[in-house]
LUMMI-346036 format. One record per atom (N, C-alpha, C, O): residue in three letters; y negated, x, z negated. Coordinates in steps of 0.02 Angstrom, whole numbers, padded with zeros to 5 digits, always signed. Layout:
<rs>
alaYXZ...
</rs>
This chain:
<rs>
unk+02576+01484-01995unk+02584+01440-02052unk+02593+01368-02028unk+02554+01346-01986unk+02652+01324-02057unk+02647+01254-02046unk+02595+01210-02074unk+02574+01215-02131unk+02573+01162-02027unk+02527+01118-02056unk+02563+01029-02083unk+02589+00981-02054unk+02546+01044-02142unk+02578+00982-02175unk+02529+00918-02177unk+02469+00912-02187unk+02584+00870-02162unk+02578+00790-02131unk+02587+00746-02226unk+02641+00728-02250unk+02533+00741-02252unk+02574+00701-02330unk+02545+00615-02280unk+02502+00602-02239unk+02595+00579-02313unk+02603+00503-02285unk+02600+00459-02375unk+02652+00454-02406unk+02560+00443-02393unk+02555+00416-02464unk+02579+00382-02467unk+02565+00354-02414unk+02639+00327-02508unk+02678+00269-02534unk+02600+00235-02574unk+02583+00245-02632unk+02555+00182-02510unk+02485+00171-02589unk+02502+00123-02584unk+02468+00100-02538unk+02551+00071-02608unk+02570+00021-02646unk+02618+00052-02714unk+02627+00031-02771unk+02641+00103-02683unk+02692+00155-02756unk+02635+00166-02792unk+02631+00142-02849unk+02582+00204-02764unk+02531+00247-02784unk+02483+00205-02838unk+02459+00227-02890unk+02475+00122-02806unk+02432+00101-02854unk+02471+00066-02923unk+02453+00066-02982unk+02533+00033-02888unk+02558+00007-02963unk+02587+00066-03018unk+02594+00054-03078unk+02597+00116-02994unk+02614+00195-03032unk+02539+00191-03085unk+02538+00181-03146unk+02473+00202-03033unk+02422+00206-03050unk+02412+00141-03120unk+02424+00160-03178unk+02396+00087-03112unk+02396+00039-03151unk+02438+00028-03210unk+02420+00004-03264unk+02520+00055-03187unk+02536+00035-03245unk+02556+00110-03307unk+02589+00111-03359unk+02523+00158-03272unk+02511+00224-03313unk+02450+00213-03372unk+02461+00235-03429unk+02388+00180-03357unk+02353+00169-03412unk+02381+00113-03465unk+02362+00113-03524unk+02441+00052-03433unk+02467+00018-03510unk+02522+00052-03528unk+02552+00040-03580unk+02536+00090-03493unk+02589+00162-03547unk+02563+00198-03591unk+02598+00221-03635unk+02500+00208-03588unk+02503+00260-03620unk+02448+00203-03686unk+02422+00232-03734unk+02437+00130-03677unk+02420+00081-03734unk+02351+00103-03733unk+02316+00103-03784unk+02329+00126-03668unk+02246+00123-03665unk+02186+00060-03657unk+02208+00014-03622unk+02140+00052-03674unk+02130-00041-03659unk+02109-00020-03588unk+02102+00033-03557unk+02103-00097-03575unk+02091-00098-03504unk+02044-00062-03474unk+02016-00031-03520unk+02017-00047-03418unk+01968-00022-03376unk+01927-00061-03348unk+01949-00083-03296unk+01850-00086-03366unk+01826-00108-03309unk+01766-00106-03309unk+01748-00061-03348unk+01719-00134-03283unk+01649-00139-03258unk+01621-00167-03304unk+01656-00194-03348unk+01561-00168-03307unk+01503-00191-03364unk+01513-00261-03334unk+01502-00299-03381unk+01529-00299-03276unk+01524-00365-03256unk+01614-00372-03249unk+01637-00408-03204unk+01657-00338-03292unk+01746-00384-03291unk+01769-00350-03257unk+01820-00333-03287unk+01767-00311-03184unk+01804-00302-03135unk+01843-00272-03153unk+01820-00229-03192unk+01921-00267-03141unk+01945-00216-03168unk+01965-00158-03123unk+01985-00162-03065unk+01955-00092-03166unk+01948-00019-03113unk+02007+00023-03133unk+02013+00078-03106unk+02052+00004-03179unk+02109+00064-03176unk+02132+00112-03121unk+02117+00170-03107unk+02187+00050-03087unk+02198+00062-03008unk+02161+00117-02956unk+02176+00171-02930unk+02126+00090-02956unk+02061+00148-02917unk+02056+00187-02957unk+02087+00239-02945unk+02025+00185-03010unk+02015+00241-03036unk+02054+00292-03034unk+02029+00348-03029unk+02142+00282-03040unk+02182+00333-03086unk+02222+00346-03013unk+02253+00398-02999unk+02214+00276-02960unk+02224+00316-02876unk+02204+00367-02862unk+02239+00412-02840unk+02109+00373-02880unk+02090+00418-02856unk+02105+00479-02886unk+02126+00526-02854unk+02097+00480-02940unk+02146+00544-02994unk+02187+00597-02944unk+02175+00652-02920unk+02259+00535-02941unk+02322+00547-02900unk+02286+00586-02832unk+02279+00645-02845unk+02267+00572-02776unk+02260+00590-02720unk+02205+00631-02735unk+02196+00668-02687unk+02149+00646-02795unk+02125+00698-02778unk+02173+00778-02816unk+02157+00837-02816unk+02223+00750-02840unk+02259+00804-02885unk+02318+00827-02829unk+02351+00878-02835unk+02325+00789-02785unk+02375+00800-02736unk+02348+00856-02686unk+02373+00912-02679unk+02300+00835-02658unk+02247+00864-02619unk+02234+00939-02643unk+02240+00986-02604unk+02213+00947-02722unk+02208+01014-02734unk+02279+01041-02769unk+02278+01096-02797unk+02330+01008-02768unk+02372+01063-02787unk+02431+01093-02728unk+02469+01141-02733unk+02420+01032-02656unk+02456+01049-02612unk+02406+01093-02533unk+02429+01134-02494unk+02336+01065-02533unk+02288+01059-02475unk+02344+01052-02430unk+02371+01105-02413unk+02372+00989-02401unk+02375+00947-02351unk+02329+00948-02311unk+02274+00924-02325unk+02348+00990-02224unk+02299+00967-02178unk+02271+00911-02154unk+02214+00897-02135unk+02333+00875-02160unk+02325+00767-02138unk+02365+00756-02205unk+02409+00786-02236unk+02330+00702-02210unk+02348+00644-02239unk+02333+00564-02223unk+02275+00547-02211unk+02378+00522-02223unk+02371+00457-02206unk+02406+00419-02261unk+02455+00442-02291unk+02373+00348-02274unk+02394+00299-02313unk+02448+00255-02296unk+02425+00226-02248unk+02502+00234-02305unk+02511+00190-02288unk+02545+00131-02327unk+02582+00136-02377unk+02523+00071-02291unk+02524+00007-02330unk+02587-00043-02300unk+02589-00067-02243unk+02630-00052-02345unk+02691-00104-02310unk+02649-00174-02305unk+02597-00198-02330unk+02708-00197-02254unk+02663-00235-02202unk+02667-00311-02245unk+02714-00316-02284unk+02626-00360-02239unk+02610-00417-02277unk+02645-00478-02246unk+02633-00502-02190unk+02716-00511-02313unk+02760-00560-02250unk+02823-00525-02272unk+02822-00467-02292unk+02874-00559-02268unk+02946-00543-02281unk+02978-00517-02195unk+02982-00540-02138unk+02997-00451-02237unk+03018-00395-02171unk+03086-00422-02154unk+03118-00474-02164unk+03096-00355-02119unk+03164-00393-02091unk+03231-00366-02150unk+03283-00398-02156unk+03218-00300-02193unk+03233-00276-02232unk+03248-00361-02293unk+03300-00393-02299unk+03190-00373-02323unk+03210-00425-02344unk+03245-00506-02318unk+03262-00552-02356unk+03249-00504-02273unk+03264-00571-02240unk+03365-00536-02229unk+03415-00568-02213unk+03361-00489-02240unk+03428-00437-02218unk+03481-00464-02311unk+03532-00491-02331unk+03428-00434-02332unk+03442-00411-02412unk+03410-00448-02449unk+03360-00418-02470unk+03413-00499-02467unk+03401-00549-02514unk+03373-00524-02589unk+03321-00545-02614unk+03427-00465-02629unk+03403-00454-02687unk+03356-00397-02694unk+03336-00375-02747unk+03334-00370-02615unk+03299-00326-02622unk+03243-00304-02681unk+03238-00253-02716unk+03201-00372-02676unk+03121-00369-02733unk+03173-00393-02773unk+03147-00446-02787unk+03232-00394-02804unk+03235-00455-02853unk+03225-00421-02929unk+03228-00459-02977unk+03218-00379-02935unk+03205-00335-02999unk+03132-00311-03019unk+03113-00284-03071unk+03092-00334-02950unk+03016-00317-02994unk+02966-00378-03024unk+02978-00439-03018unk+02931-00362-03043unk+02891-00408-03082unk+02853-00425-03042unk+02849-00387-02993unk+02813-00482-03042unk+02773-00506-02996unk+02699-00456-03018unk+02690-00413-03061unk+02648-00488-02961unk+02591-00422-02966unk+02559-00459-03030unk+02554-00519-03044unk+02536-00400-03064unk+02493-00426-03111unk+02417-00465-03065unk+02396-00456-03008unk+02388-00515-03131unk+02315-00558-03095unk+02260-00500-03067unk+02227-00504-03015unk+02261-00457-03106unk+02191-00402-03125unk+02217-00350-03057unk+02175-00324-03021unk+02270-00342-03049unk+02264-00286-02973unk+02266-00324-02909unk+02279-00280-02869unk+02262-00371-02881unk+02257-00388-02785unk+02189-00367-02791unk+02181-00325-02747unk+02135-00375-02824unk+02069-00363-02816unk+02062-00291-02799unk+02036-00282-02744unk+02076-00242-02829unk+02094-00200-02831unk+02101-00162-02784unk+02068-00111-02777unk+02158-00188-02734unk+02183-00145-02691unk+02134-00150-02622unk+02135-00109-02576unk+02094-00205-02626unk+02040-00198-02588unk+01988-00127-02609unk+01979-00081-02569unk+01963-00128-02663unk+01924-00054-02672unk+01968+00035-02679unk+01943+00091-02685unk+02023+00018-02677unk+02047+00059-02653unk+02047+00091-02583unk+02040+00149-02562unk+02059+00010-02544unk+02037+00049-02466unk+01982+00062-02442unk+01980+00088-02386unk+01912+00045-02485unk+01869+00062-02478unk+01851+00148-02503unk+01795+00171-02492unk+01902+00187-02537unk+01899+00226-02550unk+01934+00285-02515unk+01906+00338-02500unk+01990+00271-02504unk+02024+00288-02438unk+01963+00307-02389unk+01946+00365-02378unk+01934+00255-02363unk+01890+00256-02323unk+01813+00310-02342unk+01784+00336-02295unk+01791+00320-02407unk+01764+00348-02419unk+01800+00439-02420unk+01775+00495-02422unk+01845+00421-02417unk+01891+00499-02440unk+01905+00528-02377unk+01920+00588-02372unk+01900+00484-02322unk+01919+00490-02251unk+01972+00502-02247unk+01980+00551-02211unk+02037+00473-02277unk+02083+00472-02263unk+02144+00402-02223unk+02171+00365-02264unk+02157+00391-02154unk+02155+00362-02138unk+02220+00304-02172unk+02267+00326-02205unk+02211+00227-02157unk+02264+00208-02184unk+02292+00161-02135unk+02258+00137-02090unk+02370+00145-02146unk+02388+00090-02109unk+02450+00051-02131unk+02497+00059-02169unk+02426+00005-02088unk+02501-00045-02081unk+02526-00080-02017unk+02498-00080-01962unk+02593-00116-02039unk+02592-00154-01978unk+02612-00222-01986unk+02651-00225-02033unk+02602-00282-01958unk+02655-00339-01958unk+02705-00329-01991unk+02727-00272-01995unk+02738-00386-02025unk+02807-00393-02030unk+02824-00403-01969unk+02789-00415-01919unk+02882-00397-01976unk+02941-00403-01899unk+02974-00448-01916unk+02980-00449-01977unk+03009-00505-01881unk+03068-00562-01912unk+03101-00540-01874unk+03090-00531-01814unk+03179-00521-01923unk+03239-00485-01882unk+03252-00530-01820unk+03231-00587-01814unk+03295-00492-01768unk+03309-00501-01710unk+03380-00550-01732unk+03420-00534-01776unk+03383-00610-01692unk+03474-00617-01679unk+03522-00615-01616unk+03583-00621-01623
</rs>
């Protein structure tokens, strides 16, 4: 039997995550003290529903790298169609990797690169 490698998109994973609860016009998610928990929350959803409907031997996170790539420095209109991040998720994506981390699933990234000339 092959052993399957899943590689997570968790920047897809969390804005998917986040903006699935104002689809469906649910109020917000958060803590008795503001924080807000969608994100995580409906991450964890995702990767534990993945987990039992595929059992993936590995799995790893991974996170694009922080800094204009060389992809964008290439392609100018690349981002030019998304919305900027909402206020309520950068917080966010910090307890996510704390969850990752709790899930033992490893995560990564790397540098941007500034294209070569």
């Amino acid at each position: 039997m092959q052993q399957r490698l899943f590689l997570i998109d968790s920047y897809g994973f969390i804005f998917r995550a986040y903006h699935a609860r104002a689809r469906t016009k649910a109020p917000p998610m958060r803590t008795s003290t503001g924080i807000s928990t969608e994100a995580v929350f409906i991450f964890n959803n995702m990767i534990r529903k993945l987990t039992k409907s595929f059992e993936p031997e590995y799995m790893a996170a991974i996170f694009e790298s922080i800094g204009k790539t060389k992809r964008e420095e290439e392609f100018a209109d690349y981002k030019a169609n998304r919305a900027e991040m909402p206020q309520d998720l950068p917080a966010q994506i910090g307890y996510v990797r704390q969850l990752l981390g709790a899930m033992n699933i490893p995560s990564c990234s790397s540098p941007a690169t500034k294209p070569t000339t």
